[in-house]
N, C-alpha and C positions, 0 to 999 in steps of 0.2 A: 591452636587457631591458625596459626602462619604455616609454622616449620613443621615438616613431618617426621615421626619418628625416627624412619633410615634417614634424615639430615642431622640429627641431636644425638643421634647414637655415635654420629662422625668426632662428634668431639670430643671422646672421652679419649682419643686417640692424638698422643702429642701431632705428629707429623702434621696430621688432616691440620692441627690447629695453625699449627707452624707455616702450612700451605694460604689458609687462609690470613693470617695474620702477616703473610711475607716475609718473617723472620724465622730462619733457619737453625739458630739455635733452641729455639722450643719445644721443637724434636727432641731434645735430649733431656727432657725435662719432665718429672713426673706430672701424668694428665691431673692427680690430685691437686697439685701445688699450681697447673695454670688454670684450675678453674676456679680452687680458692682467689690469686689471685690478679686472673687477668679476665674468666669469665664472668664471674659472681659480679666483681663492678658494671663489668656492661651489660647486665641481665638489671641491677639497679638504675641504669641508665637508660632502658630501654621501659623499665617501668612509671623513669620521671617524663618520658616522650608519652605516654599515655594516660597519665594523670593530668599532661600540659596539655593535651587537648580537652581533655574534660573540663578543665580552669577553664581553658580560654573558650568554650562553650557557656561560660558560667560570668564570665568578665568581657568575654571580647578580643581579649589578648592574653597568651601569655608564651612563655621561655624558659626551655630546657638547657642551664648550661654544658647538657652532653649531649648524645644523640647523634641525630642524624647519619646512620651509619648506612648510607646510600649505596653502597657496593651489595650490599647482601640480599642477595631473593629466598625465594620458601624454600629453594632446594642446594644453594649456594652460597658460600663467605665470598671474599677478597678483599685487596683493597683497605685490609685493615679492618676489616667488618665481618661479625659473624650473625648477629643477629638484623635482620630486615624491620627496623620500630617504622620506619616511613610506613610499609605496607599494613604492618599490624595495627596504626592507628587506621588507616583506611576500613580494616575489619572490623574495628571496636568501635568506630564512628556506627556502624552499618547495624551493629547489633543492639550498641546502646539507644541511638537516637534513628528508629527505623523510619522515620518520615524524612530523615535525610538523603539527597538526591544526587547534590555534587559537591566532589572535591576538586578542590585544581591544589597540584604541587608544583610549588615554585622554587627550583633549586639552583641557584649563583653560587654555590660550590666552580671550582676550577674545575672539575672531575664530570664527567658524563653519570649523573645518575641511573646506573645501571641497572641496578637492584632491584628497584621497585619498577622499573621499568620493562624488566625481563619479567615481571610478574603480571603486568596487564600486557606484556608482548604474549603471553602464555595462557591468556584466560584466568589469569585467578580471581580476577576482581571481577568479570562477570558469574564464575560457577559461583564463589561466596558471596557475592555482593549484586543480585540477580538487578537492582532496581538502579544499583548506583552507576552515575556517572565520573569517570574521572579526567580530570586534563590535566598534562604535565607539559609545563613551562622551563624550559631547561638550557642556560647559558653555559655554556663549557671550552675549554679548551680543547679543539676537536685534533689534538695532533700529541696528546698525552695517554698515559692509562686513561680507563679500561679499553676507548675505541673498540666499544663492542658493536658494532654497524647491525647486528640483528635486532640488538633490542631498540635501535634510533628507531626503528619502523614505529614504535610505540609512544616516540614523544609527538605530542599535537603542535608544539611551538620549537622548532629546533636551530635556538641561537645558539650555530658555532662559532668558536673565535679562536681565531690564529694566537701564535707565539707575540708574545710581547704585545699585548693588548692594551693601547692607553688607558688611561679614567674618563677621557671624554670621550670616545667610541663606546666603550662600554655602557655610561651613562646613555648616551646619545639613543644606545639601540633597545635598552632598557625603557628609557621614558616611551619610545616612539610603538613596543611592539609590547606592554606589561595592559597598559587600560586597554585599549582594542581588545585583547584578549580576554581582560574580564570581564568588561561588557558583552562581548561576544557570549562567552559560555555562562555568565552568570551564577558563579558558583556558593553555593554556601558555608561553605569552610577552606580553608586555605591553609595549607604545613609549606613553611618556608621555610626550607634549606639554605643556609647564611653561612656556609664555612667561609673561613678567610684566611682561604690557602691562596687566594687571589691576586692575595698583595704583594705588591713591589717586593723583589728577591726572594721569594717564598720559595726552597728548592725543591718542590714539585709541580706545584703550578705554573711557571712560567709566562705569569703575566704580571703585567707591571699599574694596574691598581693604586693607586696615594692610600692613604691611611683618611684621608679626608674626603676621596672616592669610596671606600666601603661606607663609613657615614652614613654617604648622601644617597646611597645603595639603600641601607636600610631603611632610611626616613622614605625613600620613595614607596618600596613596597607598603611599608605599613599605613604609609597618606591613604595608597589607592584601598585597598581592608578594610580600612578603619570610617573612610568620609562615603561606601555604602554598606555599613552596617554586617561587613563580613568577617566573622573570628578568625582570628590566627594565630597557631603558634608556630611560634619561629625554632628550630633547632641548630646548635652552633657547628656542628659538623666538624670538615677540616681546619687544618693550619698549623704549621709547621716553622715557625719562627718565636723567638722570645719576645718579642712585641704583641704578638697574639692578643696574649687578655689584656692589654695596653688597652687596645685600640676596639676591642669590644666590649669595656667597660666604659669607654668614649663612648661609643655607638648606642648606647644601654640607657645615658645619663641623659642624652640628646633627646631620645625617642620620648622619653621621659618628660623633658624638658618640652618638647614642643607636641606632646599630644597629651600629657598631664597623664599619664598611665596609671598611675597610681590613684586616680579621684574618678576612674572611669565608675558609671554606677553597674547595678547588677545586670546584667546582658540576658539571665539567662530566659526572663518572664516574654521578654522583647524577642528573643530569637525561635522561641517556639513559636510565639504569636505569629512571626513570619513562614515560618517552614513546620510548626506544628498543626495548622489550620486545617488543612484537610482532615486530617484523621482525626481530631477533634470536632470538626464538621461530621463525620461519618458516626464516631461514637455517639453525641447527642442523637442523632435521625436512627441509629439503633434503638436507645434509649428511649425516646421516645413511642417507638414503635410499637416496643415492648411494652409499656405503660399504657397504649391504646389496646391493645391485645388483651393486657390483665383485667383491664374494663368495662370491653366486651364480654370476657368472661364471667364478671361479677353479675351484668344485667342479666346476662344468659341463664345463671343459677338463681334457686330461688331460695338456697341454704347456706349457712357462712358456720365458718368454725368458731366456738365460744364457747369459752373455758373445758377445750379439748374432748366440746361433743357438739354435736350437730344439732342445731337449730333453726326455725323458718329464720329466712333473712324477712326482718319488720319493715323495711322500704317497701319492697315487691308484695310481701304479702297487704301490707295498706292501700296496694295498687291495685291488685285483685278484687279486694273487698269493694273499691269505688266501682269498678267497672263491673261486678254481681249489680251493685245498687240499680245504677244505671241502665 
């Protein structure tokens, strides 16, 4: 659907993997042994990213604790990333639920999502996805990997942020530049990219984040989602410290806790009803068309099938006989 054959063929080959994955030792490692076990889990994980949007089509919300592997487009790894789940849920949204129209990706990863970005910098979401719209919301560290300045031409919202970013700038630009933008494009699905490579000492990120800033990170995206009635899931992407699942299992129990996640009711009758309507308008006004057609037809004929031979149809013929009378 994504990745095209000469990109899957690339991995059967250590090196390519070892290039993509940025570790040099995997070179030296038989392709059987990294795809048993370095591919195969992120091919499991790239399939909880597309089940979690299904859920959260179905609930409202939900969360893939793996994923978001944001370096990776159709035709490229990096970054640690080989497979692109951001763009393939954009594909799978398009196929499965085809009255859907927009998605916004919203990625507070430290990192330039580049991946899927090089993938709508490139046309793929319009040749696959001819009706959809997408918008990408994107806060990064613009002075780290990838800085790939080609694919920026492709985010619609491009908060970059310097080295050593407070929690209150970051909040600050977050509250002031997140609702505009979704009332602006009005989207109806939303994949939130939440790595929390963000945080204070994080040795790639480079910003300085509280553990109490990612938080109040998260509960704000999901406020703005959640209070107009737009599904999200969230995938956990980066983060490179032991504290890590600390503080996203904080962030997890919070959301939890002040939007009652778990008693949310079924979304999914609710969210057709909003974005299924037309095409459910059109199927009825087919349907019934059809039904005026067959109708016509029956007056038009004066013979009906019964017990698989033909007979005068008795309405029309009693109709005849009045108007002989007459």
């Amino acid at each position: 659907m994504l990745h095209p054959t000469r990109y899957l063929s690339k991995l059967t080959d250590s090196s390519a993997v070892a290039k993509f994955m940025e570790m040099s030792t995997l070179s030296y490692l038989p392709s059987s042994w990294i795809d048993n076990s370095l591919l195969r889990p992120m091919r499991y994980a790239v399939q909880g990213s597309l089940l979690a949007s299904e859920k959260a089509i179905e609930y409202g919300w939900s969360i893939n604790l793996s994923g978001g592997y944001h370096h990776a487009s159709a035709e490229a790894g990096g970054g640690f990333c080989v497979y692109g789940d951001i763009s393939l849920i954009v594909l799978r949204l398009q196929t499965k639920y085809s009255q859907l129209r927009k998605v916004m990706i919203i990625d507070l990863d430290a990192h330039q999502g580049n991946g899927y970005e090089r993938d709508k910098h490139d046309g793929l979401f319009n040749k696959k996805c001819k009706d959809m719209k997408v918008f990408i919301f994107d806060m990064y560290n613009q002075y780290i990997y990838p800085r790939d300045y080609e694919s920026r031409r492709a985010i619609d919202y491009n908060g970059e942020l310097s080295h050593h970013c407070s929690t209150d700038t970051f909040l600050k630009q977050l509250r002031q530049n997140l609702a505009p933008k979704i009332d602006h494009f009005q989207p109806e699905f939303v994949i939130y990219n939440a790595g929390t490579d963000c945080l204070e000492h994080d040795p790639l990120g480079n910003l300085d984040i509280s553990e109490e800033g990612v938080i109040e990170r998260d509960q704000i995206v999901f406020d703005e989602c959640l209070k107009r009635n737009i599904p999200i899931t969230m995938l956990l992407s980066g983060g490179y410290q032991k504290n890590n699942a600390a503080v996203i299992t904080r962030s997890l129990l919070n959301l939890n806790k002040k939007f009652k996640l778990f008693s949310q009711p079924n979304w999914r009758d609710r969210w057709l009803q909003l974005y299924g309507s037309q095409k459910r308008q059109k199927q009825d006004k087919e349907e019934k068309q059809e039904q005026k057609e067959d109708e016509c037809q029956t007056e038009k004929s004066s013979y009906y099938i019964h017990n698989y031979s033909w007979a005068p149809n008795p309405k029309i013929q009693q109709n005849q006989q009045e108007n002989e009378k007459q």
